[in-house]
C-alpha positions as CSV (number, residue, x, y, z in Angstrom):
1,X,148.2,107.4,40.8
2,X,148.8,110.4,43.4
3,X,146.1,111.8,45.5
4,X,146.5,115.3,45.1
5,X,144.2,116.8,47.7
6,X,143.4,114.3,50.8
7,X,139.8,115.0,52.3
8,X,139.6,114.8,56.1
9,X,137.7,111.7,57.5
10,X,134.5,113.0,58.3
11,X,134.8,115.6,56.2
12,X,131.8,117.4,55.3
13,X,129.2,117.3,52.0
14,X,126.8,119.6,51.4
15,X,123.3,119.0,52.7
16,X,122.2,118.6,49.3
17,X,124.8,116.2,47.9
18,X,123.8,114.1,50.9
19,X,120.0,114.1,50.0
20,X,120.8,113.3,46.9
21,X,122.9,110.3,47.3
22,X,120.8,108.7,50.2
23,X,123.5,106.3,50.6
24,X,122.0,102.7,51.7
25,X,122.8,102.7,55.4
26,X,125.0,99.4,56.8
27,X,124.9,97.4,59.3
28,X,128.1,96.0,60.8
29,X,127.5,92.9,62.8
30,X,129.8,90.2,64.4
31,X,129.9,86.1,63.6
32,X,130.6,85.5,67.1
33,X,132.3,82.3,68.1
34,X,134.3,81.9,65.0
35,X,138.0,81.1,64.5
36,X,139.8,79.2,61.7
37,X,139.4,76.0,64.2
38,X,135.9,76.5,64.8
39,X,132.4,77.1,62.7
40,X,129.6,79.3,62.3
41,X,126.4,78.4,64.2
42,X,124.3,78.2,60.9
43,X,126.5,76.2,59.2
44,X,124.9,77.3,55.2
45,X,126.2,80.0,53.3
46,X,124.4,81.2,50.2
47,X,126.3,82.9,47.4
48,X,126.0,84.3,43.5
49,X,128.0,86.0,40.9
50,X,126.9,88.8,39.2
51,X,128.1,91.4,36.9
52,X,128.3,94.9,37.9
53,X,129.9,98.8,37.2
54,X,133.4,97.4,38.8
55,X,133.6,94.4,37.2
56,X,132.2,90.5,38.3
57,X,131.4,90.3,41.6
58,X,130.8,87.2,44.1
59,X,128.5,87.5,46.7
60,X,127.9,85.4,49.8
61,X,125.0,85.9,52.7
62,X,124.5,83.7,55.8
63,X,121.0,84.1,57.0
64,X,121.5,87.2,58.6
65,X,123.6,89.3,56.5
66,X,126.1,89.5,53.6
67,X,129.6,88.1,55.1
68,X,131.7,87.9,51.7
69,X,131.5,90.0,48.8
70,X,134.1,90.6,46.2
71,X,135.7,91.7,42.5
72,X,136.8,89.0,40.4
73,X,138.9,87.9,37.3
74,X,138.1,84.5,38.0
75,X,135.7,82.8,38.9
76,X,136.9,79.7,40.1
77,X,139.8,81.4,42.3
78,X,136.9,84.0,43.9
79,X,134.8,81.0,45.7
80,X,137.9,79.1,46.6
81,X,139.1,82.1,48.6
82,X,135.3,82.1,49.9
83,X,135.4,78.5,50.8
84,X,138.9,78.8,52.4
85,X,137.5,82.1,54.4
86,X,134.5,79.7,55.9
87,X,135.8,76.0,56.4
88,X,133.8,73.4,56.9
89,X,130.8,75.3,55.6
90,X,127.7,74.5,53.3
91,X,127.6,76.5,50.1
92,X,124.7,77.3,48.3
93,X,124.8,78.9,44.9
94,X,121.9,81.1,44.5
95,X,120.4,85.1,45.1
96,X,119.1,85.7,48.8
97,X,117.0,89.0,49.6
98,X,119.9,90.5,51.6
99,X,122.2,90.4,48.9
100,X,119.5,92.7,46.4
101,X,119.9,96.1,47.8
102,X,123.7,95.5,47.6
103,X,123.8,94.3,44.1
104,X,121.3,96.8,42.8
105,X,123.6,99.3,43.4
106,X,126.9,97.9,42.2
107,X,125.0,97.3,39.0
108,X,123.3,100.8,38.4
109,X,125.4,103.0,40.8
110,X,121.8,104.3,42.2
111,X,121.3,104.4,45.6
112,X,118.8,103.9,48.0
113,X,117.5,103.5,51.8
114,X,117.0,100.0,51.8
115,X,120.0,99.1,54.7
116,X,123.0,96.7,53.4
117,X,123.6,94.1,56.7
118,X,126.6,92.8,57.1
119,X,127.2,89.6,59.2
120,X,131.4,89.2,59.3
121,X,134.1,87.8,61.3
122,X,137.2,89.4,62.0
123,X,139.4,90.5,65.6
124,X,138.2,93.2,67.3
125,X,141.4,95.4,65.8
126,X,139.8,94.9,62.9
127,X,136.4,96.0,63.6
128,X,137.4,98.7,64.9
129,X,139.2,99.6,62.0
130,X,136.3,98.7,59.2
131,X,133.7,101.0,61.7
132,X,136.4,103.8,61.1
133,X,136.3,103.1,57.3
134,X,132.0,102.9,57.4
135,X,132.6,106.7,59.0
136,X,134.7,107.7,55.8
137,X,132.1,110.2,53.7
138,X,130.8,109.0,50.1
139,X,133.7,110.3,47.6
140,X,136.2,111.4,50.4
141,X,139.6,110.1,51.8
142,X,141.8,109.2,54.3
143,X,145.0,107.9,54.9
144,X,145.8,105.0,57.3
145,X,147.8,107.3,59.2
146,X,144.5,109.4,60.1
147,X,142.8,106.0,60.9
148,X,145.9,105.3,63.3
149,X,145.6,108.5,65.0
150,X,141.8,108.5,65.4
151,X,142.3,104.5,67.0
152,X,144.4,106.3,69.9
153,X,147.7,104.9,68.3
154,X,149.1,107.1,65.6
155,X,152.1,104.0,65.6
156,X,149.7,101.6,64.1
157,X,149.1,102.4,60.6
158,X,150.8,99.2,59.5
159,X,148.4,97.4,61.5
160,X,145.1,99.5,60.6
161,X,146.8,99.0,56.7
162,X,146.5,95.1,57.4
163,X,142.8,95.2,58.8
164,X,142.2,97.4,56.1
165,X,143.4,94.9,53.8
166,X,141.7,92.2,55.4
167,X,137.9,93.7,54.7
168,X,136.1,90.9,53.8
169,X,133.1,92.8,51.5
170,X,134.6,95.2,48.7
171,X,132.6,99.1,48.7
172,X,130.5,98.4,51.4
173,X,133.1,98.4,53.9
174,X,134.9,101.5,51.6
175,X,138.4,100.2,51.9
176,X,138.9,101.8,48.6
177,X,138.6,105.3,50.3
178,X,142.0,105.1,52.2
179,X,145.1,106.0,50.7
180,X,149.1,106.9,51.5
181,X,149.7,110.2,53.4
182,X,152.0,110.8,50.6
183,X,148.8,110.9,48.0
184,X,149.4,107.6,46.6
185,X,146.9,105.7,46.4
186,X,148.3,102.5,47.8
187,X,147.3,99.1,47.4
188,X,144.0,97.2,47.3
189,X,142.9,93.6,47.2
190,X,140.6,94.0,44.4
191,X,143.6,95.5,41.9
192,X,144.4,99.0,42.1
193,X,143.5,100.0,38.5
194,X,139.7,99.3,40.1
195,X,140.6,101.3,43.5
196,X,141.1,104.5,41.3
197,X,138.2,103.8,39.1
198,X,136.1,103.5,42.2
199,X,137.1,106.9,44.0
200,X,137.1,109.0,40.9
201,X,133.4,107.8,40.4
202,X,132.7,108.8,43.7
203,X,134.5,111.9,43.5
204,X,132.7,112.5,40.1
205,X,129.2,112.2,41.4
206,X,129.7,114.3,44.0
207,X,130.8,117.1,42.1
208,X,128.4,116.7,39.4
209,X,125.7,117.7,42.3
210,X,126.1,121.4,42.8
């Protein structure tokens, strides 16, 4: 798939597009303290599978925000990778409260006010790259390139690609939104068959609002 028109991050919707959508707000915050040698301070992890407009997803909260959420084929491979992400840690299969607002609207595409917390780990390079990607508008691009250039390093795409590809919780953190500066839509974790079905249902909603 090519891109053919590439939207400016921060690129602007119309007043009432944005009233309309009232995109769930999220909250980016940092597992402190945690390495691959070390473990998170709460040491339980909830998580539950679901079904929803993109396919099954898995979903995993500590008690402070969603730190894991993903597409899957299968279900046995998606909590492996979760287990692997958080060694050493006590899983919990179940729904947790922070998780509904999330799952509500993967499952109906309706959105609402209610904020989505994340609690994640990651280098700072990468947070700085997923609060770019949180800045990205609802049904708009960019390319890594732009990212790059907006971090103060326009030499860095390969690295802002990598964080990019790293995002540990799929839509939220709108990895799906960036693409190649030659309109292609490049890869994604999830399979990119699901990246274009994600933007052109963005893309459609906003210009079904007039």
């Amino acid at each position: 798939m090519e891109i053919n028109h590439i939207p400016s991050l921060f690129g602007p919707i119309t007043e009432k597009q944005s009233s309309i959508l009232q995109c769930n707000p999220v909250i980016l915050k940092k597992i402190e303290n945690f390495s691959e040698k070390s473990h998170l301070p709460v040491t339980e992890i909830c998580y539950h599978t679901a079904g929803s407009l993109f396919g099954h997803i898995l979903i995993a909260a500590t008690h402070e925000g969603i730190c894991h959420l993903s597409f899957f084929e299968n279900r046995d491979v998606a909590f492996q990778v979760l287990q692997t992400s958080f060694p050493a840690q006590t899983f919990v299969e179940g729904e947790h409260p922070l998780m509904s607002a999330a799952i509500a609207v993967l499952q109906t595409g309706v959105f609402g006010t209610e904020p989505i917390i994340l609690q994640i780990k990651g280098s700072l390079f990468q947070f700085a790259v997923w609060e770019k990607l949180l800045q990205i508008p609802f049904g708009q691009l960019t390319t890594y390139q732009h990212i790059a250039h907006l971090l103060g390093n326009v030499k860095a795409s390969r690295a802002v690609g990598s964080a990019v590809g790293s995002n540990p919780v799929a839509f939220f953190i709108p990895c799906h939104r960036v693409v190649q500066t030659t309109g292609k839509a490049g890869g994604y974790k999830w399979g990119l068959e699901r990246k274009i079905k994600l933007i052109s249902w963005e893309q459609n909603i906003l210009a079904s609002i007039k």
